[in-house]
C-alpha positions as CSV (number, residue, x, y, z in Angstrom):
1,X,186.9,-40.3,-11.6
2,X,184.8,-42.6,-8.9
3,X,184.8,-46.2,-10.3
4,X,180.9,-47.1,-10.2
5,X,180.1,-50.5,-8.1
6,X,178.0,-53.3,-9.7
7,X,174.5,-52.8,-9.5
8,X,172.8,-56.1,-7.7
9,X,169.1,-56.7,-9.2
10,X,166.4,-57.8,-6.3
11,X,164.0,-60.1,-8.1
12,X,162.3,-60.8,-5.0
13,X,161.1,-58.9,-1.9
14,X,162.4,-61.6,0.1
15,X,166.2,-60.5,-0.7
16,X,165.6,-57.4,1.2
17,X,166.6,-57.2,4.6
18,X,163.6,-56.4,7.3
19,X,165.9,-54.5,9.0
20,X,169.2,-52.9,9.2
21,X,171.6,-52.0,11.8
22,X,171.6,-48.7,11.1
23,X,170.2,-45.7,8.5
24,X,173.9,-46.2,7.0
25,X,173.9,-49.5,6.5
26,X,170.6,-49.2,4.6
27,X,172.2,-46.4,2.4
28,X,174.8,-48.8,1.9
29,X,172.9,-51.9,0.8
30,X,170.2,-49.4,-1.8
31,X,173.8,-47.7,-3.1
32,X,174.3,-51.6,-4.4
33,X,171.0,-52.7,-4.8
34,X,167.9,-52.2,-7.5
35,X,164.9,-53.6,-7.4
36,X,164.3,-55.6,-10.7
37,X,161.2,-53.4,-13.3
38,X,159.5,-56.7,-12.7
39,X,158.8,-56.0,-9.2
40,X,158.6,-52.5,-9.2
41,X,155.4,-53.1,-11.6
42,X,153.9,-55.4,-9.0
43,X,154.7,-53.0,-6.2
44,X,152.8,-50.5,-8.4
45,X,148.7,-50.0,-7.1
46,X,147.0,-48.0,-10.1
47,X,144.2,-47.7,-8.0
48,X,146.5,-46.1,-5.0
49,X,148.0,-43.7,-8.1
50,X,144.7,-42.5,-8.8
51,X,143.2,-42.1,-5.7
52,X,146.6,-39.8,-4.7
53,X,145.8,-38.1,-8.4
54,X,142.3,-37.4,-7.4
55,X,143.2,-36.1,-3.9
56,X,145.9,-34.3,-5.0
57,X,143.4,-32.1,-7.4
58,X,141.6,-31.0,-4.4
59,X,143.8,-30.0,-2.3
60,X,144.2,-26.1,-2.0
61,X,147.8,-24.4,-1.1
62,X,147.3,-22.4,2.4
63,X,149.4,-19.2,3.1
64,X,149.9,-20.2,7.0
65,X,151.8,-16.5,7.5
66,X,147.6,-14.6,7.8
């Protein structure tokens, strides 16, 4: 059985690199990393939700093979 590492909380946005070498460092640091529910709820834009909600409703499925 894989021993699970310790999950690091990020309370701030600040503690997240701007950028990273590469796409596997990145998958590195989030394997490690979790953002706090704190910040989550402040990334969160009700308004955004429901405008994608709303947009989403009118959207229509299109059979590109006609």
């Amino acid at each position: 059985m894989k021993k699970r590492k310790k999950m690091i909380t990020i309370k701030s946005l600040d503690e997240i690199p701007r950028r990273f070498k590469s796409e596997d460092a990145e998958r590195k640091f989030w394997e490690t990393h979790d953002l706090s529910l704190k910040l989550c709820e402040k990334l969160y834009d009700p308004v955004v939700d429901r405008e994608e909600k709303r947009l989403m409703k009118h959207l229509k499925m299109t059979d590109r093979r006609r």
